[in-house]
C-alpha positions in Angstrom: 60.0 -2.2 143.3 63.0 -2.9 145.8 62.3 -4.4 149.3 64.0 -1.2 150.5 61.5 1.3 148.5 58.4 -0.8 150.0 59.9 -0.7 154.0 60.2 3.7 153.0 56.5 3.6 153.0 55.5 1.3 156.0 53.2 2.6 158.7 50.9 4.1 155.7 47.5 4.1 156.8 45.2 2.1 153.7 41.7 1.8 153.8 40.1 -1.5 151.9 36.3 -1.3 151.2 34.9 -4.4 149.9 31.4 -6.1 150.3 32.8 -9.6 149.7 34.0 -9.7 153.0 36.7 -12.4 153.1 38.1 -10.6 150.5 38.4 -7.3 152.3 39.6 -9.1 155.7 42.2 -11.2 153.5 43.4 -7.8 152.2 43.2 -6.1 154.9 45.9 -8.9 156.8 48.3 -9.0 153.6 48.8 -5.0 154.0 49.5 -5.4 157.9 51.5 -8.1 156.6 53.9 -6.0 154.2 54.1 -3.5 157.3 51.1 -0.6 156.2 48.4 0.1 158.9 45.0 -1.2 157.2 41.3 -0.9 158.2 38.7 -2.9 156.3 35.1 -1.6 155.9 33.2 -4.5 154.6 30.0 -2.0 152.9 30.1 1.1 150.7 28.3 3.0 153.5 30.8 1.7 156.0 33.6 2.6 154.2 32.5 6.2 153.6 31.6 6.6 157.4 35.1 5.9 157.9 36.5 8.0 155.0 34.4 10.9 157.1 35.6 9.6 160.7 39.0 9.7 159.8 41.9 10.4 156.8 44.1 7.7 155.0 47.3 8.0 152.9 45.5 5.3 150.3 41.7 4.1 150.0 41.3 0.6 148.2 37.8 -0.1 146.7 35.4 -2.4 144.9 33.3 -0.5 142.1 30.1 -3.0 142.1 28.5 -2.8 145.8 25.1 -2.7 147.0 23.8 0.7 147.9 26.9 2.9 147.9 29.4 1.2 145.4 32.6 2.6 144.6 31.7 5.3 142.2 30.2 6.7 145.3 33.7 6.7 146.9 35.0 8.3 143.9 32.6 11.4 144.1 33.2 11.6 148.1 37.3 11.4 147.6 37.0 14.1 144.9 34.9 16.6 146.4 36.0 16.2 150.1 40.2 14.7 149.8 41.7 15.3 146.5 44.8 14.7 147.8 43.7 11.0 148.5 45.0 8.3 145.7 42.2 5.8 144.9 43.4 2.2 143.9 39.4 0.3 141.8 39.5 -3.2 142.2 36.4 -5.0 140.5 35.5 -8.1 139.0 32.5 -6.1 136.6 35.2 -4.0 134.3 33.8 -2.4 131.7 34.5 0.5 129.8 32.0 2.9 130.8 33.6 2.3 134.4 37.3 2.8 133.3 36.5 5.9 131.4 34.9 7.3 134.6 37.9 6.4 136.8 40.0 7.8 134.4 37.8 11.1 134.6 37.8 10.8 138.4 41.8 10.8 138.2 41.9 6.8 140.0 45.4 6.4 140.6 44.8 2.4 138.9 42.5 0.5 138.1 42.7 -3.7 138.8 40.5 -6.3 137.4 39.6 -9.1 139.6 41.1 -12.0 140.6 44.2 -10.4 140.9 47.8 -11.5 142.2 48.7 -9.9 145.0 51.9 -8.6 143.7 49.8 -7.2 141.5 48.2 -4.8 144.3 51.5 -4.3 146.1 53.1 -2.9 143.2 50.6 -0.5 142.4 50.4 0.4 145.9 54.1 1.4 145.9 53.8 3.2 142.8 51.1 5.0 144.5 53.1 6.0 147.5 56.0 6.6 145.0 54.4 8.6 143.6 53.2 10.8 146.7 57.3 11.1 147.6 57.9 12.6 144.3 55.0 15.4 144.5 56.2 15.8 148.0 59.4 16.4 147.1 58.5 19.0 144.2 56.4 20.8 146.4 59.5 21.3 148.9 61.5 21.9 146.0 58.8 24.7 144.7 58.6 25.9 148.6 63.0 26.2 148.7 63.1 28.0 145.2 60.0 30.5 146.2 61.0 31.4 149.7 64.9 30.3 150.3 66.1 31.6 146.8 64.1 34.0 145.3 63.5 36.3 148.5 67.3 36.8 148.9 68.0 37.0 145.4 65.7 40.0 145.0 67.7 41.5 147.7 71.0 41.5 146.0 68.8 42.7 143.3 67.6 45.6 145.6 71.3 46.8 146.4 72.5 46.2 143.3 69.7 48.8 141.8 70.6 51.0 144.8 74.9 50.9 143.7 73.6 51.7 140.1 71.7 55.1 141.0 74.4 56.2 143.5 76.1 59.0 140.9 79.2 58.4 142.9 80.3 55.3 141.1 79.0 56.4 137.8 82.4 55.5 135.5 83.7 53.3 137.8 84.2 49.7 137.8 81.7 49.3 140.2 78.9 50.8 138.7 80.0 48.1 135.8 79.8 45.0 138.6 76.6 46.3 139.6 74.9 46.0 136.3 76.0 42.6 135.9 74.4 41.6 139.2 71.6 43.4 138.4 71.5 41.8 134.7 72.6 38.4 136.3 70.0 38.4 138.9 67.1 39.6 136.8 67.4 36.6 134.6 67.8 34.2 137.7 64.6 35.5 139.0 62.9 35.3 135.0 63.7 31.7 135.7 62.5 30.9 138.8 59.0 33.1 138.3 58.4 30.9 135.2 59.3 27.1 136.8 56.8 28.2 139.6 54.3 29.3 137.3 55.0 26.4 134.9 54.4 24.4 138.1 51.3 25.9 138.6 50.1 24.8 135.0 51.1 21.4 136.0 48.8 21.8 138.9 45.8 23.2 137.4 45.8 26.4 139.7 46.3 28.9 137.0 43.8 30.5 137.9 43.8 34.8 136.7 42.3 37.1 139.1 41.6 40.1 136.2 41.8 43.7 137.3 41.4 46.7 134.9 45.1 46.7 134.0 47.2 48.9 131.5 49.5 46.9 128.9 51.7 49.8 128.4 52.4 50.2 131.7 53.5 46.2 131.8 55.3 47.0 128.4 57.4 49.9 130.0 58.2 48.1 133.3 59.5 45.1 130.9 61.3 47.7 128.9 63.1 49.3 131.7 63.8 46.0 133.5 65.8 44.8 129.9 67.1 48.3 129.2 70.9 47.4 130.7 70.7 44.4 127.9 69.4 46.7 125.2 72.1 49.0 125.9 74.9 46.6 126.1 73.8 45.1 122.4 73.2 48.7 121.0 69.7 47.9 120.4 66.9 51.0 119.4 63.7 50.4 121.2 60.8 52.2 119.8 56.8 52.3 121.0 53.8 52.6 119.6 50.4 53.1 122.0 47.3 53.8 120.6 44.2 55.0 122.6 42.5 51.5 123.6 38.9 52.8 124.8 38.4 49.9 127.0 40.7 48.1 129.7 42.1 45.1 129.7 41.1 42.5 132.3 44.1 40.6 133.7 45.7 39.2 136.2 48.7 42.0 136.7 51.2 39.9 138.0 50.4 36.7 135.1 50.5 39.2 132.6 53.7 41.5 133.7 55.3 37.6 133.8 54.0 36.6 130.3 55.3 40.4 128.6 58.6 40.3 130.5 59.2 37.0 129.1 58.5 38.4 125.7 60.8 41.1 125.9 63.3 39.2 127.7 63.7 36.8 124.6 63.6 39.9 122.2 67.0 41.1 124.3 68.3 37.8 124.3 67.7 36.4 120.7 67.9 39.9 118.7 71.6 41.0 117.6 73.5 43.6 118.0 72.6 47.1 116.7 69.2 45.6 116.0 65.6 46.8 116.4 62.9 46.4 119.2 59.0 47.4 118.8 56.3 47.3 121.2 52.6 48.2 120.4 49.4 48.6 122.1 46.5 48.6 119.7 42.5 47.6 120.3 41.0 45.0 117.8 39.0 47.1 115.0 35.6 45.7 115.2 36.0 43.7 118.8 36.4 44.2 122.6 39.9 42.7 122.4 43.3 44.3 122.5 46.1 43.2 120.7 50.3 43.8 122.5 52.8 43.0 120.0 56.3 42.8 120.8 58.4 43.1 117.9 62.2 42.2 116.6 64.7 42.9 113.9 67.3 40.9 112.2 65.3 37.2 113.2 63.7 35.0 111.2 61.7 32.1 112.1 60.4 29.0 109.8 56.8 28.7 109.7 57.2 25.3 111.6 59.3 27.1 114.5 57.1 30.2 114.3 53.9 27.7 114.9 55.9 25.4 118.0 57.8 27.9 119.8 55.4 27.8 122.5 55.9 24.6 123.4 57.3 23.6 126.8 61.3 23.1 126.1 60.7 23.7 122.3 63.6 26.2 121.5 63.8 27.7 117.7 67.4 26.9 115.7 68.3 30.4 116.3 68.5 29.8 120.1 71.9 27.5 120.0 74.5 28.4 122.2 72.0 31.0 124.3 71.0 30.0 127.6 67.6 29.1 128.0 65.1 27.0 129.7 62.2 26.3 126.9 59.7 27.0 129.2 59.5 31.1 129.1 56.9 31.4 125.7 55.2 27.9 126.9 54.2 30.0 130.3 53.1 33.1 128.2 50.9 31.1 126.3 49.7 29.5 129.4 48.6 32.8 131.1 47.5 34.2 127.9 45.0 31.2 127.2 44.5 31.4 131.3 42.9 35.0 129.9 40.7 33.7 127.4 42.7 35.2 124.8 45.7 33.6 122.0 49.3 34.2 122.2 50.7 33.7 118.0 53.8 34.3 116.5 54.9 35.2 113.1 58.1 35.9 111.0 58.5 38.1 108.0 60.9 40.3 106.3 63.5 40.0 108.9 60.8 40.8 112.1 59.8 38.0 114.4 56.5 39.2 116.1 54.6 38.2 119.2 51.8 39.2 119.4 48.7 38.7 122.4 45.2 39.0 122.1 43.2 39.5 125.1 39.1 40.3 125.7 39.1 43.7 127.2 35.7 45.0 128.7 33.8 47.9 127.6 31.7 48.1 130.7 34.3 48.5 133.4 35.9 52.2 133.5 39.8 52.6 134.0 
């Protein structure tokens, strides 16, 4: 780590716990040393009366102390400041103990005696660390609030242009497609790297409604139908009465079927076919969507990775494309407590999702 990386993070406040004393104060003055703002706590207890006095960018602890050790400090960092990294030091490793800071998520774990170096580098691939998640999470914030919002704007007047029967066979009704085509696939983009993100995150997290796949399927439909229409592609339906509602998350599953059909408009040629169906499970409280798409095919191998994040199928050279559209429906669909597959077969590539529905709650 460069001199100039470890002066970015000085003035980081670090707290040291450690009952062998000499060792924490000897700590404690090598941190102040290499410019971080340290406080030692020479007890467990000490150490987590400080924890609850005040906050710290990095806590460093022993694991073996009398009364409250450093599995203690684990617990109290994970229940009360996540966002806090924890650096184990110990002199007792074992593997019981490094399978539980590994559970715990400890940011590293050192055996003792250690080089000092040794500490300092982790430290700074701690704080590293931080800067990077920092900077996603501005990066997250820019794409979600100083992209997106004004992109669905041009979005908004390009729809408005479209339906004005004024410039229907002009050359403006042609520019506004393409803004409205352009900008719909910008905004496909962005919706799945900040879901993706969310994955990443572990805030997934569906809040199911009684929801109506069909309705999700149409919106999708209608959204794609320019691109359809440019390739000359037939889009057909099939909904069958589903006596029970699906419970989703609208907005997670609307992402993970537009995402479907956006890859049928992409990936199928022209004058090809599209097929959506709605259809409950014989025999189970699930309901199966199937999008559906002619003139494809799919290797059992591609058919069984295409979810994948970035994993894009042979088919996909020279289409723009992310990789990360199918990984995110999978994601929400699994989110569901249901299975996203795919299959390919005389010419067809179909997607299909299976989600619990629930009997007891009326539409």
């Amino acid at each position: 780590m460069s001199s100039l990386t470890a002066t970015q993070f000085e003035g980081k406040r670090i707290l040291v716990i450690d009952d062998e004393a000499r060792l924490a104060h000897s700590l404690a003055a090598l941190l102040r040393g290499a410019g971080y703002q340290v406080m030692a706590a020479t007890t467990g207890s000490e150490g987590l009366e400080r924890l609850r006095e005040d906050s710290f960018d990095l806590v460093i602890s022993d694991l073996r102390m009398d009364g409250v050790d450093g599995f203690d400090i684990m617990h109290h960092l994970a229940e009360h400041s996540r966002s806090t990294p924890l650096i184990v030091i110990t002199g007792h490793a074992s593997m019981s103990s490094a399978i539980e800071a590994l559970h715990q998520r400890v940011a590293d774990y050192i055996t003792k005696p250690f080089d000092f170096d040794v500490l300092r580098g982790s430290i700074e691939r701690v704080f590293a660390q931080q800067e990077t998640e920092r900077l996603r999470a501005d990066l997250i914030h820019m794409l979600t609030h100083d992209i997106k919002v004004p992109l669905t704007n041009i979005l908004g007047f390009a729809q408005l242009i479209e339906r004005d029967e004024s410039t229907r066979n002009t050359p403006v009704r042609q520019y506004s497609q393409i803004i409205m085509l352009n900008s719909q696939r910008v905004i496909g983009m962005l919706d799945n790297y900040l879901t993706n993100a969310r994955v990443e995150e572990g805030r997934l997290e569906p809040y199911p409604t009684p929801v109506n796949p069909a309705e999700l399927i149409d919106e999708a439909l209608h959204l794609t139908s320019l691109e359809f229409q440019r390739k000359e592609i037939s889009v057909s339906r099939d909904y069958k009465e589903v006596p029970f509602p699906v419970q989703a998350d609208e907005h997670l599953l609307s992402r993970a079927i537009a995402n479907i059909v956006s890859n049928a408009a992409k990936y199928t040629p022209h004058g090809e076919k599209v097929h959506a169906e709605v259809a409950p499970v014989e025999g189970d409280e699930r309901v199966r969507i199937t999008i559906a798409n002619s003139g494809v095919t799919l290797s059992a191998e591609e058919a069984e990775t295409i979810f994948q994040r970035y994993c894009r199928s042979g088919s996909s050279r020279g289409t723009d494309g992310t990789g990360l559209g199918l990984h995110v429906v999978r994601c929400i669909v699994q989110a569901h407590g249901g299975e996203a597959r795919c299959d390919s077969r005389d010419n067809w590539v179909r997607f299909t999702l299976t989600l619990p529905a629930d009997p007891q709650v009326e539409e």
